[in-house]
N, C-alpha and C positions, 0 to 999 in steps of 0.2 A: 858098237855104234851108240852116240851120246845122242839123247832125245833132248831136246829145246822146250820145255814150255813157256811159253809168256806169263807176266805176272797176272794180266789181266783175262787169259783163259780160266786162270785158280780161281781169280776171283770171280768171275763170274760162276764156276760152278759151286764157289761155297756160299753165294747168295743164293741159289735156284735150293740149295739143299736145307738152307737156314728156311727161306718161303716154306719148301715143301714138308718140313717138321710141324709148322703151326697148323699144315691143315688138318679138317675134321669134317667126319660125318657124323651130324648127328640125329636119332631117329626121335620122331615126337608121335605119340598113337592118343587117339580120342573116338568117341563114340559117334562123334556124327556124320550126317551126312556130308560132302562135298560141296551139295548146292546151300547150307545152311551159313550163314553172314559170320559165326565164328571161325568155320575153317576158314572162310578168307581171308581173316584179321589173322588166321597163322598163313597160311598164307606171305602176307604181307610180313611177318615178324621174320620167313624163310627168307626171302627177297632180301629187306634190309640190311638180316647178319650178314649175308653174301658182300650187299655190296659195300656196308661198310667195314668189314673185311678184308675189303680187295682180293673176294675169293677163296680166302682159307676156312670160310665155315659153310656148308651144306648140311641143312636141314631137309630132313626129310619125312613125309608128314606121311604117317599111315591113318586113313578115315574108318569110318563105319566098325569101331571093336578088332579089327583085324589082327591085333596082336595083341587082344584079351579085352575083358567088360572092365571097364572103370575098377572095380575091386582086387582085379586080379591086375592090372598095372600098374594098381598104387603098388601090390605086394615087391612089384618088379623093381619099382623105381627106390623102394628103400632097401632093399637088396644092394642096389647100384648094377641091374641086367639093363636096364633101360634108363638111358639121359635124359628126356623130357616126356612128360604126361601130362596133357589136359585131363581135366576132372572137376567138377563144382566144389561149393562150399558146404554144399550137403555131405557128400560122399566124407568130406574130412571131418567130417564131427568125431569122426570113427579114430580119429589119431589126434586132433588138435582140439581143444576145447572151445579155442579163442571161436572158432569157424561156427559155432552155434548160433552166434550174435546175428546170423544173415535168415537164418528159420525164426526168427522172431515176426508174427504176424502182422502185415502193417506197420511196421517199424520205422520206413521211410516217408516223409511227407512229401516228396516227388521224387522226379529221377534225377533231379538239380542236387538232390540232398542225397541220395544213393551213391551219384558219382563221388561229392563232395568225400564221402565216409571211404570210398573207395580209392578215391588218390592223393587222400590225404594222410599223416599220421598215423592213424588209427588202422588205415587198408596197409599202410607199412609193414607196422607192428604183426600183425596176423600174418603176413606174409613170410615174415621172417621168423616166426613162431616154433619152426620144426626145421632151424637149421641142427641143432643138436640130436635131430634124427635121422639125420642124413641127406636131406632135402631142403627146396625151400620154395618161396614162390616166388616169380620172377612177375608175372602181372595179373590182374584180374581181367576179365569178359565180360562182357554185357550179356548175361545170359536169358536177359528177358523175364518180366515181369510174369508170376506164374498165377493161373486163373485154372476153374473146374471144367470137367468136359467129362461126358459119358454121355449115358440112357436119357437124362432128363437135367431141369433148368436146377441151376442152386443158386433160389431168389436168398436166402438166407438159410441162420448155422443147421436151423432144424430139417431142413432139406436132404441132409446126409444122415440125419438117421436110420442107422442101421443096414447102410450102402455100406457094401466093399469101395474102398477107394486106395487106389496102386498110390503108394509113396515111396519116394526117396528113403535108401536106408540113412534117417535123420532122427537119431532121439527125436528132436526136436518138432518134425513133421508130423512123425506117427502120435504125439502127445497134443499136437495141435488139433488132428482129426479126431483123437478118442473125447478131447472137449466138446467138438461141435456132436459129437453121437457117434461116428462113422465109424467103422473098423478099418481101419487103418492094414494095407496091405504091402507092405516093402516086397519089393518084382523089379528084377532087371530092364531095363526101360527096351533091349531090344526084342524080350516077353512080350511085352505091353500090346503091340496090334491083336496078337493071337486072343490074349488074355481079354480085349471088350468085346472081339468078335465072338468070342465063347462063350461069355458071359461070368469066365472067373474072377475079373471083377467089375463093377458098376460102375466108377466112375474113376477118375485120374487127375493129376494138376498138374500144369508145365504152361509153357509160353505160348503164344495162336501158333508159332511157326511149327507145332510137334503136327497140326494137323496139315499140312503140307509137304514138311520133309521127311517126316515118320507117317505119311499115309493117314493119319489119327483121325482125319476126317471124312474118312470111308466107314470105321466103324462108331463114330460117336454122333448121336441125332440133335447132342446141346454143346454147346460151348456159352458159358455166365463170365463174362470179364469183371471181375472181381477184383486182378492183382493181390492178392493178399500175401505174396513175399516174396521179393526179388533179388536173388541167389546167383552171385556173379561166378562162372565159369572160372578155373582159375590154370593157371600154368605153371608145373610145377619142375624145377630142375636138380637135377642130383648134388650134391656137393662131389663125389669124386669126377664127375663128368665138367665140372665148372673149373674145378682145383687142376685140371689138367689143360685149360687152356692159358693161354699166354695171357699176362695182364692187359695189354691192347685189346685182346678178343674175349674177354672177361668183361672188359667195359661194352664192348662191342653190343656183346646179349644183351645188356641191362639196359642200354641203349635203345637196339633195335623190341627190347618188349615192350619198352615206356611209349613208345608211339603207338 
C-alpha cells in the first residue's frame, strides 16, 4: 500500500522541528530575595527573552542562594555547569581586576554619573573583560548605593574603630575599612543576620533595602546613610551557553538585558 504525503504536511513538520531546535532553558541563580527590585528587573529580562523570542528562550530564575552562595556559582558558571549568574562587582574583583574601580569610595558624584559610567564605554569594557575566561557580562544592576548599619551611628571614619564590620569579599572594601580603623570581616551576606544578632560582628554596609529583604533591620539599632560606594549588581553569562544559541536569539539576550 503507497502512503500520500503532501508537500505541505513536510513542510510543516520541518518548520515545527527547525522552531523546536532553537529552544532553551536557561537557568539564572542569585542571592536574593524575590520581593527585592533586582530579581524583578530579571524578572523582566525572563519575560522579554521570551517574548522577543517568540518563545524559544525560558529563563528561569532560581532566588535566595538556592543553587549555591555567589562564590560558588561564579565557580559554576566558569565551569560552564551554569548559564547565567547574578553577582556584584564586588564578588568579581576576585577574577577581573577592571571590577575594583566600583569599591573605589565615593567615586561617583551622583547616580546621574554612576549610570553614565555604567552604560556607557567604560561599563562595556569591564563587562566584556572576562570573555577569555569563559564568561561575560551581559548588563549591570542598580544595586543600591551602600551605607553602615549595626550597634551604633557612624557619624565619621573614626567611628569604626576597632568595630568588626561584615564586608564584601573585595580587596578593595576590606582595605577601605582597615583605613578608616575597623577590622574588616568578609562573611557570606546569607551569615550576616545571624552574625549582628550574635554579635560576631558590629557592624555591616549594603543598601537600606538589606534591612527589609534580609530582615537587617531587626538586628541593627543604627543605620548612617552615608553612600560611600555604589556597586552595581552584575549578570553574568557563559560563552558556551551564549555560542549555542542561534544568532536571532543571541541578539535576543543582548537585547532583552539592555533594557
Amino acid at each position: 500500500m503507497k502512503i500520500k504525503v503532501s508537500a505541505g504536511i513536510i513542510g510543516a513538520v520541518l518548520m515545527l522541528s527547525a522552531s523546536q531546535s532553537w529552544a532553551v532553558t536557561l537557568k539564572l541563580s542569585h542571592n536574593q530575595d524575590k520581593s527585592h527590585p533586582v530579581h524583578k528587573a530579571m524578572e523582566f529580562f525572563a519575560k522579554k527573552s521570551k517574548e522577543y523570542s517568540n518563545g524559544d528562550i525560558t529563563i528561569r530564575i532560581y532566588p535566595n542562594g538556592t543553587l549555591g552562595t555567589q562564590r560558588e556559582t561564579m565557580e559554576l558558571i566558569r565551569s560552564g555547569a551554569i548559564p547565567l549568574v547574578k553577582t556584584n562587582a564586588a564578588e568579581m574583583e576576585a577574577f577581573e581586576n577592571s571590577y575594583k574601580l566600583f569599591s573605589l569610595p565615593y567615586l561617583f558624584r551622583d547616580r546621574d554619573h554612576y549610570y553614565q559610567v555604567m552604560q556607557g564605554d567604560i561599563g562595556r569594557k569591564i563587562l566584556d573583560s572576562t570573555k577569555s575566561k569563559g564568561y561575560f557580562g551581559l548588563t549591570f544592576y542598580d544595586g543600591g548605593a551602600r551605607s553602615f548599619y549595626g550597634n551604633k551611628p557612624v557619624l565619621k571614619p573614626d567611628d569604626l574603630k576597632g568595630m568588626k564590620v561584615r564586608v564584601q569579599p573585595s580587596p578593595g572594601a576590606v582595605e577601605m575599612i582597615k583605613v578608616m580603623g575597623g577590622n574588616p570581616t568578609p562573611l557570606d551576606y546569607g551569615e550576616l543576620y545571624t552574625a549582628l544578632q550574635q554579635g560576631v560582628v558590629d557592624m555591616a554596609e549594603n543598601s537600606v533595602m538589606a534591612l527589609t529583604t534580609m530582615r537587617h533591620g531587626e538586628v541593627a539599632k543604627s543605620f548612617s546613610l552615608d553612600e560611600h560606594t555604589m556597586v552595581p549588581d552584575v549578570v553574568l553569562m557563559s560563552n558556551a551557553a551564549f555560542d549555542k544559541l542561534s544568532p536571532e536569539n543571541q541578539a535576543v539576550i543582548l537585547k532583552a538585558a539592555k533594557e
